[in-house]
C-alpha positions as CSV (number, residue, x, y, z in Angstrom):
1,X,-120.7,-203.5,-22.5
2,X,-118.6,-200.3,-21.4
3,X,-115.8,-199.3,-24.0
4,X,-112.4,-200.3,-23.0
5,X,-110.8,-196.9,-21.8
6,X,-107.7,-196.6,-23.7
7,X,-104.4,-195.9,-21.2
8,X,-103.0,-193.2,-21.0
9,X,-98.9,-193.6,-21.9
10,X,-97.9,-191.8,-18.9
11,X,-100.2,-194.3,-16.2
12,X,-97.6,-196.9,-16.1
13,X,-94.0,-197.2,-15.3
14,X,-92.8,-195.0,-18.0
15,X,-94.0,-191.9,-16.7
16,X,-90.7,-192.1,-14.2
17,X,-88.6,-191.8,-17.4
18,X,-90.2,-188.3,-17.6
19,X,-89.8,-187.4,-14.4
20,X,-86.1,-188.5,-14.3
21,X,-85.6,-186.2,-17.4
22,X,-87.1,-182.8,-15.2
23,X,-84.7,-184.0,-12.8
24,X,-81.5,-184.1,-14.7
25,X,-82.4,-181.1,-16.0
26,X,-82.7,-179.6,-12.9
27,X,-79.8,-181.0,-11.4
28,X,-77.9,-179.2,-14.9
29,X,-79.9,-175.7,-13.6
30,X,-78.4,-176.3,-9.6
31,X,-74.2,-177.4,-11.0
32,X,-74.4,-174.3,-13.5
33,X,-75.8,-172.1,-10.4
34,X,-73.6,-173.4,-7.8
35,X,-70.5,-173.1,-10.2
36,X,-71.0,-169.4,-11.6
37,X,-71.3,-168.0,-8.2
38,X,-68.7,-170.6,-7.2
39,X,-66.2,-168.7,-9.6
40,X,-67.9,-165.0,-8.4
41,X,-67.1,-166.5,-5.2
42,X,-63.4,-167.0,-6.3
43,X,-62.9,-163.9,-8.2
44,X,-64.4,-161.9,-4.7
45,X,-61.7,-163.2,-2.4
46,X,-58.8,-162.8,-4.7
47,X,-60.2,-158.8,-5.6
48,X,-60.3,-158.7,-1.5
49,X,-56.5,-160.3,-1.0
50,X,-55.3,-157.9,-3.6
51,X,-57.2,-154.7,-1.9
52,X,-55.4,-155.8,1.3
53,X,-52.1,-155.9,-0.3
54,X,-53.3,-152.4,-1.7
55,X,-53.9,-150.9,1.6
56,X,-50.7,-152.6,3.2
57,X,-48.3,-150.9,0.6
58,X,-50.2,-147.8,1.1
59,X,-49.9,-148.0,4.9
60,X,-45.7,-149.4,4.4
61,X,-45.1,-146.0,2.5
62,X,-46.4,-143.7,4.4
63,X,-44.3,-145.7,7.5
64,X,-41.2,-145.3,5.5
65,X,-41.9,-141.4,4.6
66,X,-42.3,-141.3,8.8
67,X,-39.1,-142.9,9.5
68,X,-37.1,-140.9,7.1
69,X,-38.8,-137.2,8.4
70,X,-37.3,-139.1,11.7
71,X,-33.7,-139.9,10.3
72,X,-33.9,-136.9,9.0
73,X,-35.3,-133.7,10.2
74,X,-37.5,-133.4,7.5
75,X,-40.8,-133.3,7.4
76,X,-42.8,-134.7,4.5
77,X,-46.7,-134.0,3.7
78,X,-47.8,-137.9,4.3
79,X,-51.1,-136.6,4.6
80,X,-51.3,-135.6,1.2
81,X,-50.2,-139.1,0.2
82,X,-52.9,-140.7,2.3
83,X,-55.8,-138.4,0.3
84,X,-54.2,-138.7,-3.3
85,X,-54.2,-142.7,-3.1
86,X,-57.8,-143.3,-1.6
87,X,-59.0,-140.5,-3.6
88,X,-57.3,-142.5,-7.0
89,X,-58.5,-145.7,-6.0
90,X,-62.2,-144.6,-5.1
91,X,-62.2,-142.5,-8.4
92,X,-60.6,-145.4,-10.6
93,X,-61.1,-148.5,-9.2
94,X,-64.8,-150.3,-10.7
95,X,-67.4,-150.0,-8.2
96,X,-64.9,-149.8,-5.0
97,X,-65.5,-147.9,-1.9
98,X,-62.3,-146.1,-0.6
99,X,-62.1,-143.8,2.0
100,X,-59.9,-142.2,4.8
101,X,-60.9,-140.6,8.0
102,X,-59.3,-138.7,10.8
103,X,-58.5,-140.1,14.3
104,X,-62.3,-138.9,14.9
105,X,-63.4,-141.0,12.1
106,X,-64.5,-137.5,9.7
107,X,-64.4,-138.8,6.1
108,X,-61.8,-136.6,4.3
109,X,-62.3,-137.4,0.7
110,X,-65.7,-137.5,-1.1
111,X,-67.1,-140.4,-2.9
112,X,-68.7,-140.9,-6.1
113,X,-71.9,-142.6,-7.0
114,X,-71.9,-146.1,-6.6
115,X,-73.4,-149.2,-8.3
116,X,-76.6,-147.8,-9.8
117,X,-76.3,-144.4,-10.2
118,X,-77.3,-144.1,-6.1
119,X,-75.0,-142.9,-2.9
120,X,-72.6,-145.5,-2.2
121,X,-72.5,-146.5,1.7
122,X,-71.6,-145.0,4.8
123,X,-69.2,-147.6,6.8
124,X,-69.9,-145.8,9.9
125,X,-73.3,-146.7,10.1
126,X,-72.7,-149.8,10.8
127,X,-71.3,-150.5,14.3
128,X,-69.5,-153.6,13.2
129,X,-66.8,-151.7,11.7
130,X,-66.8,-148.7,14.2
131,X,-66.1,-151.6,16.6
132,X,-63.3,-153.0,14.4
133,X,-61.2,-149.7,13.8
134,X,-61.9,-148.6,17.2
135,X,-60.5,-151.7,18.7
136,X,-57.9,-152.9,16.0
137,X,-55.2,-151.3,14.2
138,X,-55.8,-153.1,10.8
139,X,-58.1,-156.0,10.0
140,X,-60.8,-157.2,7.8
141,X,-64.9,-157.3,8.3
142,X,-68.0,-158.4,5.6
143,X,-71.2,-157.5,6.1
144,X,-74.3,-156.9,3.9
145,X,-75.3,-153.7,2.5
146,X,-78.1,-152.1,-0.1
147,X,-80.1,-149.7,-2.0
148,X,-82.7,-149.2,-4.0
149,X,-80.6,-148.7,-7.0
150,X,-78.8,-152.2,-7.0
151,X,-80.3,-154.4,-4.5
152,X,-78.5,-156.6,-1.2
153,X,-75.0,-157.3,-1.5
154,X,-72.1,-158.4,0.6
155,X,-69.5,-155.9,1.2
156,X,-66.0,-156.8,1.9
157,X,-64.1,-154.0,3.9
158,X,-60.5,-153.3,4.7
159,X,-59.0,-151.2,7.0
160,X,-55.4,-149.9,8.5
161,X,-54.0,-147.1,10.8
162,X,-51.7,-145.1,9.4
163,X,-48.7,-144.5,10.5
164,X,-48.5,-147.9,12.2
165,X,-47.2,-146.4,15.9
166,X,-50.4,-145.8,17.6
167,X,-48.7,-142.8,19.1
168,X,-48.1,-140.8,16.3
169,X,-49.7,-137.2,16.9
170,X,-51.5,-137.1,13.4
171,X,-53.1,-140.8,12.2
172,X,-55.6,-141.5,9.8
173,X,-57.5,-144.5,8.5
174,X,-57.7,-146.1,5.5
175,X,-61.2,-147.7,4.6
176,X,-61.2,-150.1,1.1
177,X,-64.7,-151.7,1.0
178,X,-65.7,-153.9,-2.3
179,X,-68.6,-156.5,-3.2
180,X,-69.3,-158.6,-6.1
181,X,-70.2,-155.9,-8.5
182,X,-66.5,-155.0,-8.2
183,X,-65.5,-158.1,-10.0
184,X,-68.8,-158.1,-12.3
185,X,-66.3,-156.7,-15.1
186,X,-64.1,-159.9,-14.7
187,X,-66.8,-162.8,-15.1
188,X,-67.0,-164.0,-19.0
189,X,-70.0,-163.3,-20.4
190,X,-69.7,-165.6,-23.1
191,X,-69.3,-168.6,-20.9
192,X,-72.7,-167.5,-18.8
193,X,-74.3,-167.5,-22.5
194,X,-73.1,-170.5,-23.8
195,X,-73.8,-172.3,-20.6
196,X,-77.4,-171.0,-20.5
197,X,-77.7,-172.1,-24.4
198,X,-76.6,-175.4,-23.6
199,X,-79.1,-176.4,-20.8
200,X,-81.7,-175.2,-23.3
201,X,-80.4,-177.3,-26.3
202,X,-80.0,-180.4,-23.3
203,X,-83.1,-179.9,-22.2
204,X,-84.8,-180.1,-25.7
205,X,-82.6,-183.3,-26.7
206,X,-83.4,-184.6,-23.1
207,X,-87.2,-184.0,-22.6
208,X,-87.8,-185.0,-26.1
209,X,-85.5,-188.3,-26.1
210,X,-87.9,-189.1,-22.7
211,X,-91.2,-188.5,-24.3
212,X,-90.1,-190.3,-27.6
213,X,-89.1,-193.3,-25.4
214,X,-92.1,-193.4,-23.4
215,X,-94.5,-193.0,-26.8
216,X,-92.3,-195.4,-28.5
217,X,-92.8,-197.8,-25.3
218,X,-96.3,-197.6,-25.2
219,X,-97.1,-198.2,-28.8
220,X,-95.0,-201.8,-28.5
221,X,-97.3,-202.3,-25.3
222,X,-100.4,-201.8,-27.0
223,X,-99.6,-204.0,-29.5
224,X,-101.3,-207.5,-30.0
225,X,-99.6,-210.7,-30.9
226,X,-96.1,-210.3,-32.0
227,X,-94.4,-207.0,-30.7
228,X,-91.2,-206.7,-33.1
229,X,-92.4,-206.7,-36.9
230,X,-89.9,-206.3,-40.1
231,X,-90.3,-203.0,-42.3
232,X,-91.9,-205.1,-45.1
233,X,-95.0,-206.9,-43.3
């Protein structure tokens, strides 16, 4: 007569416990995903909103510096204006793209390396936005841009004629572009640690408390006669 093959604790209903345990933790791994790029997400549309506002005082300034030349007589550099804020805002702004072009869209300030150490991006190469500021006075476009130096991104671009009356003899444009390594400064690293730590410590209390409970469940199945027995017999 054959041996009786001993079962295995993980051939009968229990071995869903286990399962269900992988699954909570990898529902924990999907929430934690969804809400840190959720809140990169966040942080990207409010950097945007305040670039526009950015480039709309820019553009309100150098309108008001036109209409006072025209009150009176004057004549003030606005030009000069135009260069000094794009060039402060590409030179101090984290990981932003500024530039401003002529009315034959020549770049007139130079750029420093972006994300990466490599060339940040060239705006006119992509015939979105040449559609956009050849078509609109100001407006808004994303698309997706990268390099070798810091991988696929979505950029974020902004743009406005200035001054705003279209025929003005001497216009340029203003060109804010930003993606989510703008805002990488502003995410708390802490709180991407601490999250990461706790689906590792839930995971271990988890995992464990499943195996225990299908060990613990076998052994009273395999037992013979009565199942519950007192400390002392």
């Amino acid at each position: 007569m054959k041996p009786k093959k001993k079962r295995s604790m993980f051939n009968d209903w229990r071995k869903y416990l286990f399962v269900a345990a992988l699954l909570i933790m990898v529902g924990f791994c999907f929430y934690f995903n969804y809400a840190f790029r959720a809140h990169e997400d966040t942080l990207l549309r409010e950097k945007t909103h305040a670039k526009q506002q950015d480039v709309a005082l820019l553009a309100g300034i150098i309108d008001k510096l036109v209409e006072i030349d025209d009150r009176t007589g004057h004549y003030h550099e606005y030009s000069e204006m135009v260069l000094f804020a794009v060039r402060f805002i590409e030179l101090n702004y984290h990981s932003t793209f500024a530039q401003a072009y002529d009315a034959e869209l020549n770049p007139l300030t130079p750029l420093h390396p972006g994300v990466g150490g490599g060339q940040k991006h060239n705006p006119l190469n992509y015939p979105e936005f040449v559609d956009a500021v050849k078509s609109s006075e100001s407006g808004s476009l994303t698309y997706m841009y990268a390099t070798p130096e810091a991988g696929s991104r979505e950029v974020r671009m902004t743009f406005q004629w200035v001054p705003a009356d279209p025929g003005h003899s001497e216009r340029y444009l203003i060109a804010i572009g930003i993606s989510k390594y703008t805002i990488s400064e502003s995410i708390d690293k802490p709180a991407i640690y601490g999250a990461a730590a706790l689906i590792i410590v839930a995971a271990l209390f988890i995992v464990g408390g499943a195996v225990l409970i299908i060990r613990l469940g076998h052994i009273y199945g395999q037992r013979k006669g009565e199942k519950w027995r007192s400390g002392g017999r």
